[in-house]
C-alpha positions in Angstrom: 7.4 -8.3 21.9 5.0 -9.1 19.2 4.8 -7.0 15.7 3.6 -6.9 12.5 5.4 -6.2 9.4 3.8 -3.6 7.3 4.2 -2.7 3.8 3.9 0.3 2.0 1.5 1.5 -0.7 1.8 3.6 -4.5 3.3 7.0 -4.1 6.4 6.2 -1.7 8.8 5.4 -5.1 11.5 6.9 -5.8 14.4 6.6 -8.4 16.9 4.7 -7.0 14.9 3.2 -4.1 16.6 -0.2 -3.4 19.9 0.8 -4.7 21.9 0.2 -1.6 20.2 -3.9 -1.6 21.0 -4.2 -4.9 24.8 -3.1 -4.5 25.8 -5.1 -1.8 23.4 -8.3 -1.5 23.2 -11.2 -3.6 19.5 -11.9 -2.9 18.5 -8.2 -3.7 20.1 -8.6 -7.0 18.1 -11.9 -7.5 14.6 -10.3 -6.9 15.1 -7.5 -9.2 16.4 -10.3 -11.8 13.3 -12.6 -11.4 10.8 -9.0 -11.1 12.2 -8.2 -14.8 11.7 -11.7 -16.3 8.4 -11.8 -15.0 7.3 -8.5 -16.7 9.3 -9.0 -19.7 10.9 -5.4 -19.4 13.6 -4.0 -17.3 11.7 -3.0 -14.1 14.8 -2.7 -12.8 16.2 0.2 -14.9 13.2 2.6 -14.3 13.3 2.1 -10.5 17.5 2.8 -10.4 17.7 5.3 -13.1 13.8 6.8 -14.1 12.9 8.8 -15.5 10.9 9.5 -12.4 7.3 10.3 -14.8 8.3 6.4 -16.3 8.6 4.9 -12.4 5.5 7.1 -11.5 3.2 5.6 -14.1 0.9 3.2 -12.1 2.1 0.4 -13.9 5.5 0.8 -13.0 5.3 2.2 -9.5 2.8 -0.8 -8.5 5.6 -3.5 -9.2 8.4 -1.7 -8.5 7.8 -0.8 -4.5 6.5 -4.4 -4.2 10.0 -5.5 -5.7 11.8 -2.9 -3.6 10.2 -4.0 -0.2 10.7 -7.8 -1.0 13.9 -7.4 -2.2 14.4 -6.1 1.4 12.7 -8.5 3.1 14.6 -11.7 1.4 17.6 -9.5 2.5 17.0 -9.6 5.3 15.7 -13.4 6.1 18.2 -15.1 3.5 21.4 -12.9 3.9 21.1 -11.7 7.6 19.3 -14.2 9.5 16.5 -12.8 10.1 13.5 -15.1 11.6 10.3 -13.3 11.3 7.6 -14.3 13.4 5.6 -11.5 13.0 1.7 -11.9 14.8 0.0 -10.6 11.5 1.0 -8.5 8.3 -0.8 -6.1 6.3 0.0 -3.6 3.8 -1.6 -0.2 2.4 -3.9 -0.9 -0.8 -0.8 -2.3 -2.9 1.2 -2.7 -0.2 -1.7 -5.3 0.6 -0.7 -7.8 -2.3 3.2 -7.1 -0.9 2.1 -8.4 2.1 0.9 -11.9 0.7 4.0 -12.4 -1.3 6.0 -11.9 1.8 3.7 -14.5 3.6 3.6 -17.2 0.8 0.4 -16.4 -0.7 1.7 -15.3 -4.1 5.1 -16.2 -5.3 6.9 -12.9 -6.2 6.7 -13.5 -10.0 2.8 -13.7 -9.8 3.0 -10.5 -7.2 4.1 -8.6 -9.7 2.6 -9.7 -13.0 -0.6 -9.3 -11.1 0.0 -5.7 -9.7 1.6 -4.7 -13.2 -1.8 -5.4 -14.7 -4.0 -3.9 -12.0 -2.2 -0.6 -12.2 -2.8 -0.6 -15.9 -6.1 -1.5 -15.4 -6.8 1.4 -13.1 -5.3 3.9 -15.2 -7.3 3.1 -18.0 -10.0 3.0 -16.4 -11.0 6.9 -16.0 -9.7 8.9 -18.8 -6.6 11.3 -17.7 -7.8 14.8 -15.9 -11.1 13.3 -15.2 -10.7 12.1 -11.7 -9.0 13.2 -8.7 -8.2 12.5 -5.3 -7.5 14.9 -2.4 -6.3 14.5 1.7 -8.0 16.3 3.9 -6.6 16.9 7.4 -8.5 18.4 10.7 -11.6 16.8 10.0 -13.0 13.9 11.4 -14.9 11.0 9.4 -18.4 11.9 9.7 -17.8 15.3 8.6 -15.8 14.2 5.3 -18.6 12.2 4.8 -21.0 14.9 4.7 -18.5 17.2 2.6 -18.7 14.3 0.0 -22.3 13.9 -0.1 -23.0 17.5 -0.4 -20.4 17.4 -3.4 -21.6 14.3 -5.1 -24.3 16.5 -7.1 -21.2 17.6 -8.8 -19.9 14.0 -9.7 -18.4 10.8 -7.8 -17.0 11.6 -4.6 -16.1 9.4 -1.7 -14.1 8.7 1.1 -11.2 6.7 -0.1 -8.3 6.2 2.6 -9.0 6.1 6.7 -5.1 6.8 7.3 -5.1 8.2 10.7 -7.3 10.0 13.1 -7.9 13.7 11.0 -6.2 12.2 8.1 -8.5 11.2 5.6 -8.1 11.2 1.3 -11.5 11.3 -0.8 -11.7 10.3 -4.4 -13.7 10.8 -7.7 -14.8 12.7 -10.8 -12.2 15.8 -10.6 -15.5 18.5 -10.4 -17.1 17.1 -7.5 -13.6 16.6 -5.5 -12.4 20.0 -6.0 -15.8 21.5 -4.6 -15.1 18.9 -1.4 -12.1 20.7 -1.3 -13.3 24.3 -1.2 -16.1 23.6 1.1 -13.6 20.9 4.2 -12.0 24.7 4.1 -14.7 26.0 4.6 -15.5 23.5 7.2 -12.4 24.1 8.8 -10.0 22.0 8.0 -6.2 22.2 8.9 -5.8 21.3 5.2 -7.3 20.2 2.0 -5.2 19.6 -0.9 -5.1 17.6 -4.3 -2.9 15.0 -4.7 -0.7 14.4 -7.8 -2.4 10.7 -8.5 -3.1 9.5 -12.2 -6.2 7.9 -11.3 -9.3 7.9 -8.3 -8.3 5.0 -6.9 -10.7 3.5 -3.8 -13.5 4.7 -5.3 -16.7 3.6 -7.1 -15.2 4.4 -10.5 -12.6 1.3 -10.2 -15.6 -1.3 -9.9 -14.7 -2.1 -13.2 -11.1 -2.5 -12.6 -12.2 -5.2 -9.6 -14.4 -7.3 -12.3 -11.3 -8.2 -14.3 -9.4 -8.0 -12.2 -11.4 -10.9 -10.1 -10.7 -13.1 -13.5 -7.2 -12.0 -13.5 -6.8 -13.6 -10.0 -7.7 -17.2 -11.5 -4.6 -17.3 -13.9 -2.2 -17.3 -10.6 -1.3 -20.0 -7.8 -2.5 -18.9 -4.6 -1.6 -20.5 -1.1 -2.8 -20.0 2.4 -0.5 -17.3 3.8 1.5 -18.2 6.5 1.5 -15.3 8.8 -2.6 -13.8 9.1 -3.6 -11.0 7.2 -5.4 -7.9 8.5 -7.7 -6.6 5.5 -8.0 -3.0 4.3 -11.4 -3.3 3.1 -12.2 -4.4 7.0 -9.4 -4.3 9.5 -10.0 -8.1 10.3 -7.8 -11.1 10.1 -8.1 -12.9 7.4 -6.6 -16.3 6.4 -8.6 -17.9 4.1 -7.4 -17.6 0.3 -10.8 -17.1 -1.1 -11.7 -14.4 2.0 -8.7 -12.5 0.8 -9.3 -12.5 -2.9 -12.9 -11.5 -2.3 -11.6 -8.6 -0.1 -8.9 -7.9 -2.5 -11.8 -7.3 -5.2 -13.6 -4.8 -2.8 -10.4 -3.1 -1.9 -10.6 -2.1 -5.4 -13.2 0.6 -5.2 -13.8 0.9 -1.8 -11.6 2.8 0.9 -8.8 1.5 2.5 -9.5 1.5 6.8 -5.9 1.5 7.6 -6.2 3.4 10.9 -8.8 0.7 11.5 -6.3 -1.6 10.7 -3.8 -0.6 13.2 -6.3 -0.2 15.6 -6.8 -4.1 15.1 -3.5 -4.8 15.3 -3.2 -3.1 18.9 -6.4 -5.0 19.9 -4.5 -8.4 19.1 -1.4 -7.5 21.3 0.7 -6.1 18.5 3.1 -3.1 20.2 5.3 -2.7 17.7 5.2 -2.3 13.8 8.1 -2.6 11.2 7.4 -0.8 8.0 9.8 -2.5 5.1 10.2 -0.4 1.7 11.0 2.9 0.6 9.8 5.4 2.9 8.2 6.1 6.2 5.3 6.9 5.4 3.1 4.2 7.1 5.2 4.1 10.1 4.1 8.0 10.8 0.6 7.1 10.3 0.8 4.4 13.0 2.4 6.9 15.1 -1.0 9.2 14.4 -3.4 6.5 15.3 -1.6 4.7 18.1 0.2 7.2 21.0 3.5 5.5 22.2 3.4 2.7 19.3 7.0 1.8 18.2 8.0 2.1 14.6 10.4 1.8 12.7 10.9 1.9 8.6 13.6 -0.3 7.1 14.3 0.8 3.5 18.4 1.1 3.5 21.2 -1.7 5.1 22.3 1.0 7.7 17.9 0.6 9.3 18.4 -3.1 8.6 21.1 -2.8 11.6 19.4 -1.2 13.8 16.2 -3.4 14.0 17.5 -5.9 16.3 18.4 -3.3 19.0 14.6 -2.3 18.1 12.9 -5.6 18.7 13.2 -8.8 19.5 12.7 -10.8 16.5 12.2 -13.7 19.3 8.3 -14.5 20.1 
């Protein structure tokens, strides 16, 4: 059966994510040990113990769910014999830079020195309360595109994340995505709510953030990954190091097509998908986008156990 392993994106920390790896592996231990040198600070202290406003801080939570999710994944290949032969990987706008550590793009220590400074760099980059993101379900694409332009005379306001069919999150200048809001009810929609983010990511307000951001990619060792990637910025494989660092600029301020994504990965074969890091969250949006696709979301030993009966790990 072939799959992909995906990995998940900012806002699926918790406090204490991890905790069970960390307890009663070696290895899991080893990558929280190596995440905290890297950073110079105990990473490792805020995700087991918080405060949760500490872990939320994009600076924390960026490094901390890709430590979480690798910490798993060595688990799992070192410890428990795990042979992953995945067809592809791919990962939700951070989960993205997960993805190439697990593949042997980055080495973990760069993963999250580099992450650590791009959340940093997109929280400073739009004052606090000035931007503002908001999902919006029940409507499809070309409607929430309309919604944003007619609220873009109010500000910055664009399409941000494709997660699934009728699931989409828009971004921008707090004014102008509040007044999207109001009128996708107006439109109809099932729902349109704010979300509790620090920052408009996926927008056009980060294109500052992807300019250093493309100078902080020269100070790291990047290697050709050894599984193919499938790019948010445009749901195609991707293994060319300098392809992927020019679409990991772009992803910066420009949306995330991760139903377009998974729609690629059916299109190559792919039947099932394995989701490894706190949360589910990406595993029910592959479930939204692809009817009868098998998930399944490894973030504690007990899931880790259960995987084999789920797929075989055998191409």
């Amino acid at each position: 059966m072939a799959y992909s392993l995906i990995f998940p994106g900012q806002g699926s920390q918790e406090v204490g994510m991890g905790r069970e790896f960390l307890d009663n592996f070696a290895v899991a231990r080893e990558i929280f040990e190596i995440a905290d040198d890297a950073l110079g600070y105990k990473l490792s202290e805020i995700i087991l113990e918080g405060p949760e406003e500490e872990l939320k801080k994009t600076e924390n939570a960026q490094p901390a769910i890709m430590t979480v999710s690798i910490a798993i994944f060595e688990t799992m290949r070192r410890e428990l014999g795990f042979e992953f032969e995945p067809k592809c990987v791919a990962g939700h706008s951070l989960g993205e830079y997960t993805a190439l550590v697990a593949a042997g793009t980055l080495s973990l220590e760069d993963g999250v020195k580099l992450v650590h400074v791009r959340g940093k760099l997109m929280q400073d980059a739009v004052p606090l309360g000035r931007g503002a993101m908001a999902a919006i379900l029940g409507l499809d694409k070309e409607v929430i595109s309309n919604i944003c332009e007619e609220a873009s005379s109010f500000g910055v306001c664009e399409p941000a994340n494709y997660n699934a069919p009728g699931q989409i999150v828009i971004s921008g200048e707090k004014e102008a995505v509040d007044k999207a809001v109001e009128i996708a009810k107006e439109k109809g929609a099932r729902r349109a709510v704010p979300l509790k983010v620090s920052a408009p990511f996926h927008c056009s307000l980060m294109k500052p953030v992807a300019e250093k951001l493309k100078k902080e990619f020269e100070k790291y060792e990047w290697s050709t990954p050894r599984w193919p990637l499938i790019a948010n910025v445009s749901g195609e494989i991707e293994h060319d190091v300098e392809e992927i660092q020019n679409s990991l600029y772009h992803q910066t301020y420009m949306p995330v097509l991760w139903s377009v994504s998974v729609e690629k990965m059916a299109e190559m074969g792919i039947t099932a998908f394995v989701e490894i890091g706190a949360g589910a969250v990406l595993s029910g949006l592959v479930k939204r986008t692809l009817k009868g696709a098998k998930t399944i979301a490894v973030s504690s030993p007990k899931e880790v156990e259960t995987l084999k009966e789920f797929i075989s790990l055998e191409e």
